[in-house]
C-alpha positions in Angstrom: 129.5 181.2 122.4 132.2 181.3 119.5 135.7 180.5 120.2 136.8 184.0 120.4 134.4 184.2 123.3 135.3 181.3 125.7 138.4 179.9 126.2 138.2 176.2 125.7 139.2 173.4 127.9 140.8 169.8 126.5 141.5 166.6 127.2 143.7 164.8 125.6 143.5 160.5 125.9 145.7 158.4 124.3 148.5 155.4 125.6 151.5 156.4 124.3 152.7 158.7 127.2 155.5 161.0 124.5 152.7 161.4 121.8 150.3 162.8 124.0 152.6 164.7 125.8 153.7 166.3 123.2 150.4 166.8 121.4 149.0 168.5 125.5 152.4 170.9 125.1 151.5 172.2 122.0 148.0 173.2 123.2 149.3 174.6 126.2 151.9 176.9 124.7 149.4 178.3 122.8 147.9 179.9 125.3 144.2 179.6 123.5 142.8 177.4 125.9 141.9 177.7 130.0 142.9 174.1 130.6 144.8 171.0 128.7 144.8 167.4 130.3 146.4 164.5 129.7 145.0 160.9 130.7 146.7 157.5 129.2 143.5 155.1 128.3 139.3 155.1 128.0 138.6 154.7 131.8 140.7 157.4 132.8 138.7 159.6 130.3 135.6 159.0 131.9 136.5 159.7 135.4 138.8 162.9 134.3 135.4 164.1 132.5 133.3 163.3 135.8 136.0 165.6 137.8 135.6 167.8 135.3 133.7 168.4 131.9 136.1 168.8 129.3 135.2 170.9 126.2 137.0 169.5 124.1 138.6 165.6 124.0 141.1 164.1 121.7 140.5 160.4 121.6 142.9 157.7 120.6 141.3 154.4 118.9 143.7 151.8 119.8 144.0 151.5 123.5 144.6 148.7 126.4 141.2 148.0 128.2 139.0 150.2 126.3 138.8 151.2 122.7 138.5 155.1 122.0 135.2 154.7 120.1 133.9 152.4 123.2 135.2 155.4 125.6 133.8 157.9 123.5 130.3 156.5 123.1 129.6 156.3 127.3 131.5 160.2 127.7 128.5 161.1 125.2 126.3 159.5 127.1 126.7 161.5 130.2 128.1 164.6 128.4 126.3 164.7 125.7 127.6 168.3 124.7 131.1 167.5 124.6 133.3 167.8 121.6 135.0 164.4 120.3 137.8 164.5 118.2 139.4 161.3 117.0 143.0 160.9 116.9 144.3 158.3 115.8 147.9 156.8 113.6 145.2 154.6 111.6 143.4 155.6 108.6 141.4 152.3 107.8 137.9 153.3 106.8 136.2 151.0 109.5 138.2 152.3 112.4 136.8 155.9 110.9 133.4 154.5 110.7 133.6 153.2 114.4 134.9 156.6 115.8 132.1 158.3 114.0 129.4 156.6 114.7 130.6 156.5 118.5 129.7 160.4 118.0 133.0 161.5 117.2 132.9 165.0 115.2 136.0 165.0 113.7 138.6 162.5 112.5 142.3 163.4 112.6 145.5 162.0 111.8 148.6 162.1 114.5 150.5 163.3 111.6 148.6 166.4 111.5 150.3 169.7 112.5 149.1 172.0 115.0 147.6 174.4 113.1 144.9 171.6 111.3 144.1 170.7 115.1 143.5 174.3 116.3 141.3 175.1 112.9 139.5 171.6 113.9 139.0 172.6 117.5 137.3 176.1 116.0 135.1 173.9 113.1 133.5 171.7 115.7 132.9 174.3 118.1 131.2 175.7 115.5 129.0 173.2 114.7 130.5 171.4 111.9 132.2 168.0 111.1 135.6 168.3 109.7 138.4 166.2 108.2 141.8 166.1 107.8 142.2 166.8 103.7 144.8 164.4 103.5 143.0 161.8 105.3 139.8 162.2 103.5 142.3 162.1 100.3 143.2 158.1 101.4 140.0 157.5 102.0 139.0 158.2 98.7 141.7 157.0 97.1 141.2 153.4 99.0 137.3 153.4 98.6 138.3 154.1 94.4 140.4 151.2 94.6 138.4 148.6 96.2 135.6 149.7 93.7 138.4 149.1 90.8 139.3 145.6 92.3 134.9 145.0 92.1 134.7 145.7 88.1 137.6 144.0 87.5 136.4 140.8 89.4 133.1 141.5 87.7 135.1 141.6 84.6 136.8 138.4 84.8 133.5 136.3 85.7 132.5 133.7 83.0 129.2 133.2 81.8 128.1 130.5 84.1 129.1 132.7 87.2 127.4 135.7 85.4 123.8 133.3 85.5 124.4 131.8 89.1 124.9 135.4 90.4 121.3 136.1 88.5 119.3 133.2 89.3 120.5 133.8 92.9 118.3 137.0 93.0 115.2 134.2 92.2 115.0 131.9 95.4 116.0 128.9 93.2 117.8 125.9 94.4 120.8 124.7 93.7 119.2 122.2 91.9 117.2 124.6 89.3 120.2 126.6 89.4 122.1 123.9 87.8 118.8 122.9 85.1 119.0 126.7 84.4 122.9 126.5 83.5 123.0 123.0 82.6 125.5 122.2 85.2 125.6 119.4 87.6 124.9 120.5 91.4 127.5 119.9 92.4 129.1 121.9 90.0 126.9 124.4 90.9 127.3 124.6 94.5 131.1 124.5 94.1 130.9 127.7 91.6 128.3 129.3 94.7 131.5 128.7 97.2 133.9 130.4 94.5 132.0 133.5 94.4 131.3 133.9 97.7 134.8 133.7 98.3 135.5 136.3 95.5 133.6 139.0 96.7 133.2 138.3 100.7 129.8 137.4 101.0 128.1 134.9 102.1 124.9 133.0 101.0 122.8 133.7 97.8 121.5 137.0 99.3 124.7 138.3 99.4 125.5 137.3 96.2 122.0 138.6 95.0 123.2 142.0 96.1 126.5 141.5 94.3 124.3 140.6 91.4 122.6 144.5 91.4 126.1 146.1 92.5 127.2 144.9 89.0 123.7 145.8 87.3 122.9 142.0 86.3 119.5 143.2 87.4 117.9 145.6 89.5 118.0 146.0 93.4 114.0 146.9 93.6 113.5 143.6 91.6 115.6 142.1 94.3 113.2 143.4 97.1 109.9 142.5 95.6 111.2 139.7 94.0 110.9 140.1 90.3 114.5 139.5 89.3 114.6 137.7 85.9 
């Protein structure tokens, strides 16, 4: 049944009282949907959707007791054909990531005007995921800078660091790490720290994989082993 068909119901869960308020208000003056609630954190939301299945739910991330994608993830569970829209002030890609993979179908900013939250509520009744343009925009635009701030780490490495991050692809010791280099092991284990450090791994397999992610050799050679 399309939108122009049914008159939704909504829910909307978040823990500042005037944000939500005021997000509820705008839905109700509309007059496009049957029934608009209000709740103020996660557990609330799952006994307001037991008293009543919501369509539609607008879920805050960052809330006392119980995380939105938390809350989310067991509405799903016993409503699994309910509509989850995130809501949120924060744009960081892992709170995204979390919300989504809670089984979110939509990601919003609180920023966004009324009219990108009615033409969401229509898009994901419809079947489809949808995004905010200006949040996919900083999205984008923070995932193009943390690969900038990679080549330019890449960039700045010195030979030495170049072969460590190869031979770690090989299973070798830090003893035939340093033969291969012609470095001390200590020397060698101190540059191992320094890298790690310089890309946020940890260990030689995640320096391996830092290895192919700046084409020092292959990833399948990684996996079978027949990195040179």
């Amino acid at each position: 049944m399309s939108l122009s068909e049914k008159k939704l119901s909504l829910l909307v869960v978040d823990d500042h009282k005037m944000v939500a308020g005021a997000i509820a208000s705008n839905f109700d003056n509309s007059n496009l949907y049957k029934k608009v609630s209000v709740v103020y954190n996660g557990n609330a939301a799952i006994d307001s959707m037991k008293e009543y299945q919501y369509d539609i739910v607008f879920m805050d991330y960052s809330m006392p007791g119980m995380r939105g994608d938390d809350a989310s993830r067991k509405i799903l569970e016993q409503f699994p054909d309910t509509k989850i829209i995130a809501l949120s002030m924060f744009n960081d890609q892992h709170i995204v990531n979390d919300m989504m993979e809670a089984g979110c179908v939509s990601y919003l900013l609180k920023e966004s005007p009324l009219l990108v939250l009615n033409e969401t509520i229509k898009r994901v009744w419809a079947g489809e995921k949808y995004f905010d343009a200006n949040l996919t925009a900083k999205i984008f635009s923070k995932e193009a800078k943390e690969e900038n701030d990679f080549w330019e780490k890449v960039k700045g490495l010195i030979d030495d660091e170049k072969n460590i991050l190869i031979l770690c692809t090989q299973s070798k010791t830090n003893e035939e790490i340093g033969i291969e280099i012609n470095k001390g092991k200590r020397t060698v284990e101190g540059l191992i720290v320094k890298l790690e450090h310089l890309f946020g791994v940890k260990g030689k397999t995640g320096l391996a994989f830092v290895a192919a992610q700046a084409g020092l050799v292959q990833l399948r050679d990684i996996v079978f082993g027949r990195a040179k």
